[in-house]
Structure formats: C-alpha cells, structure tokens
C-alpha positions as CSV (number, residue, x, y, z in Angstrom):
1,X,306.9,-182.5,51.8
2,X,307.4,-183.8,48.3
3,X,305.6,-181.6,45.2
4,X,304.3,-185.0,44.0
5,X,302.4,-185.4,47.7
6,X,301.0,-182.1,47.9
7,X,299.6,-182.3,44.2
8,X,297.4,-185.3,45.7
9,X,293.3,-184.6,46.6
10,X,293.0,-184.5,50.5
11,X,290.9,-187.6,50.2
12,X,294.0,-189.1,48.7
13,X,296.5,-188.1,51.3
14,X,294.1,-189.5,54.1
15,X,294.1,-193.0,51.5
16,X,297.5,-193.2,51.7
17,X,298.9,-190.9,54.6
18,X,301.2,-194.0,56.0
19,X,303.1,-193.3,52.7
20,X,303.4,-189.9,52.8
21,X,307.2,-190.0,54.3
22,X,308.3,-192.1,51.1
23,X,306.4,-190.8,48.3
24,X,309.5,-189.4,46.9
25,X,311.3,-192.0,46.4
26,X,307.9,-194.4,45.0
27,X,308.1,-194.4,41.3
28,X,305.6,-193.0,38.9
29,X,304.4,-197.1,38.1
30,X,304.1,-197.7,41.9
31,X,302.8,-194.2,42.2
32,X,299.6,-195.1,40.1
33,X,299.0,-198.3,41.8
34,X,299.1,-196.9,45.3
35,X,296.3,-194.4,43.6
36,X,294.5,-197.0,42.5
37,X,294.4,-198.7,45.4
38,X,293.1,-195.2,47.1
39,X,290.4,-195.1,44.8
40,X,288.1,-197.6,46.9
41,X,289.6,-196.1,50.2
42,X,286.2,-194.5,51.7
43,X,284.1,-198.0,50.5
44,X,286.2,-199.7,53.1
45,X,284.8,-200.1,56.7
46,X,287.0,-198.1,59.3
47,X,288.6,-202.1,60.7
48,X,289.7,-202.7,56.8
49,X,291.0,-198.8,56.3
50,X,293.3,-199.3,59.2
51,X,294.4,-203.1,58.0
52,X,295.2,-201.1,54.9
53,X,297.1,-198.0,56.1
54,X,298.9,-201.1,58.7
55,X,299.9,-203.0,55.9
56,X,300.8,-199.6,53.9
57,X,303.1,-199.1,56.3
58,X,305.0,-202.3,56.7
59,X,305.5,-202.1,53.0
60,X,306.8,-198.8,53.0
61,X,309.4,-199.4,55.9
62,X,310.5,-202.7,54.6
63,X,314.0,-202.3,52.4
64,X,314.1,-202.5,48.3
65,X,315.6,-206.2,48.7
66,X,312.6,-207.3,51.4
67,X,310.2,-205.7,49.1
68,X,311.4,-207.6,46.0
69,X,311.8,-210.7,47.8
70,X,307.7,-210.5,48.6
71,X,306.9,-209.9,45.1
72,X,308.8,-213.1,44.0
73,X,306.8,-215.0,47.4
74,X,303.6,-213.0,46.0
75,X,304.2,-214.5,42.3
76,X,305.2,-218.1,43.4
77,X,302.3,-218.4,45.8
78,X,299.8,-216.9,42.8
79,X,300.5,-219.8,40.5
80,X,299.9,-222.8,43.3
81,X,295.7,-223.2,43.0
82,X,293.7,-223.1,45.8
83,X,293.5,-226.3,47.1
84,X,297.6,-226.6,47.8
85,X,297.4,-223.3,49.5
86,X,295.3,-224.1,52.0
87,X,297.0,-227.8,52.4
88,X,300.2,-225.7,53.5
89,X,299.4,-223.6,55.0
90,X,296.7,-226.1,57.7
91,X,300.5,-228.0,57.4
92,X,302.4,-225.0,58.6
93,X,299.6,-224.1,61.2
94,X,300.1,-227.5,62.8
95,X,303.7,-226.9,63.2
96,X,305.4,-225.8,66.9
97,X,306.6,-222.4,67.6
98,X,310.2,-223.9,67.6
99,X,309.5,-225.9,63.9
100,X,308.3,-222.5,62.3
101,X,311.3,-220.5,63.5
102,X,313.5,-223.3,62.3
103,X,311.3,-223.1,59.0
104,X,311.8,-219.8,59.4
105,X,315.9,-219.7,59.7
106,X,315.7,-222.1,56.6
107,X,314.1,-218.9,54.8
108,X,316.4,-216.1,55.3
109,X,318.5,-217.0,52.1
110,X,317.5,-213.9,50.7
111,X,317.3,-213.2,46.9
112,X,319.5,-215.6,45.2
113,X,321.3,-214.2,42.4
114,X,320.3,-210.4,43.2
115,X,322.9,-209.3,45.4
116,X,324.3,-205.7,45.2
117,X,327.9,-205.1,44.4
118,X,329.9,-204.8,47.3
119,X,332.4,-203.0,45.3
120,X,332.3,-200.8,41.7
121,X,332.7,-203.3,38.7
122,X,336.3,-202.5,36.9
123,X,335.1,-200.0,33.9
124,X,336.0,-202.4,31.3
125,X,333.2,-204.9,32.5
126,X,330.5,-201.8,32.7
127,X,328.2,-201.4,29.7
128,X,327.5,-198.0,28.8
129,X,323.8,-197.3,28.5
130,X,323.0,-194.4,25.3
131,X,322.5,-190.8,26.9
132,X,323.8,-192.3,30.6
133,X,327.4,-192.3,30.7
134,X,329.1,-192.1,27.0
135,X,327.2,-188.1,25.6
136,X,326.8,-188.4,21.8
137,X,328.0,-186.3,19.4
138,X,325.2,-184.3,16.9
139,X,326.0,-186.8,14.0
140,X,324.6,-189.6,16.8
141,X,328.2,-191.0,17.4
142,X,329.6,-191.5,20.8
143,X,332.4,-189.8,21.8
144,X,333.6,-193.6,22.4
145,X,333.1,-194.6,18.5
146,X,329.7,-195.6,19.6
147,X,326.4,-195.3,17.4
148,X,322.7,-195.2,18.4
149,X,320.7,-197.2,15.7
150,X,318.0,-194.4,15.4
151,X,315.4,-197.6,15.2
152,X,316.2,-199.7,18.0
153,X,317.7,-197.0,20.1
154,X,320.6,-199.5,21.0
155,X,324.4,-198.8,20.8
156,X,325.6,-199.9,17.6
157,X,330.1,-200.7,18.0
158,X,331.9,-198.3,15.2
159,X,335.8,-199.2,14.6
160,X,337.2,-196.0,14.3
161,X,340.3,-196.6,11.3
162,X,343.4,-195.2,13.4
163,X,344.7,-191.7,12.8
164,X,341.5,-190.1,12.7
C-alpha cells in the first residue's frame, strides 16, 4: 500500500477506498480534490455514498486519454446554459437504441490533436527542459552553452565563441 494512503484518517480511506489501488499514481492537485470531495462523505445517505464510490471507481479504471477526454466533455457541456442541455439531451432520449450507437460510433474520434508519439522524436526536435535533461554547471550554464535566466527560470541560448 502507498505511504501517501496509509497517511490518510480511516474515515478518509472508507471516503475514497475504490481509489485506494491508484492513489499512487493520483497527483498531489487530484490528491486534494479527491479529499475534498471526502470531506462531505458521512453527510451523504448510504444510496449517494455508493453512487459515489461507483462513479469513484469508473474514474479510476478509465485510461489518462478517457479521463482527459471527459474533462474537455465536462468543460464544453459547462458553458451550454440550462435550457439547451435539457433540449439535447430530451433530443437524444427520443433517439432508437440503433441511432445512439450510430451517435455513439460518430464519437469515438478521441482527443484530436493529443495523440502520444508512437515513436521517440529525433533529439534535435526535443526541447530540453532546465534541471530535466541538460544538468547546469555552478556558474548556471548548461553543459550545452545553455543559461537559466535566474528571473524567469527559462533557458536563455549562449553562443559559445569556438576554441573554448
């Protein structure tokens, strides 16, 4: 079990116990929402608790690119008001089964423009992110010629004169 998990209350392990597989790999940001959410765990009636920890769940197994595809659906659907909402969705109610799963086939584009490399970029198109992949020298030069603006914290290009 993760150090993270067992450092929880027990009342916050029962809040989010169908995350307790994946808290390791949760960030600290998500971390703090999911204890958030916890915090008004015991106010819920037993029927919402398990809604909750079923929903926790589907989250939890669904894969980085699902989950960032529902946070873009969440977003879009936020900005359309009330009104519209409910107009689509009494329009997609009085579809047939076979209309929604051709709806549905319509949908499975995925995240446009978000795609994983299927291969390593050559290293001449990489750029080399301060204290990742290019160690700095104490004078705050880069091995590479590189130099941290102390300010911005961004790499700042040095032409190194040849023969030095």
């Amino acid at each position: 079990m993760d150090a993270a998990w067992k450092r929880l209350t027990p009342y916050q392990k029962k809040a989010l116990a169908p995350l307790a597989p994946h808290w390791s790999q949760i960030n600290e940001a998500q971390r703090n929402k999911w204890l958030a959410i916890s915090n008004n765990f015991e106010k819920l009636s037993p029927k919402e608790q398990s809604t909750l920890h079923e929903r926790m769940a589907n989250w939890a197994a669904l894969s980085p690119q699902q989950r960032a595809q529902a946070r873009l659906t969440f977003n879009e659907t936020k900005s359309i008001g009330a009104d519209e909402k409910k107009s689509q969705w009494e329009a997609y109610q009085a579809l047939s089964n076979d209309e929604k799963k051709k709806l549905a086939a319509q949908q499975k584009t995925g995240i446009q423009g978000a795609a994983t490399a299927s291969k390593a970029p050559p290293p001449d198109k990489v750029i080399r992110l301060p204290g990742k992949s290019t160690p700095a020298t104490e004078s705050g030069k880069t091995t590479s010629g590189t130099v941290i603006d102390k300010k911005t914290l961004l790499p700042t290009t040095v032409v190194i004169p040849e023969g030095t």
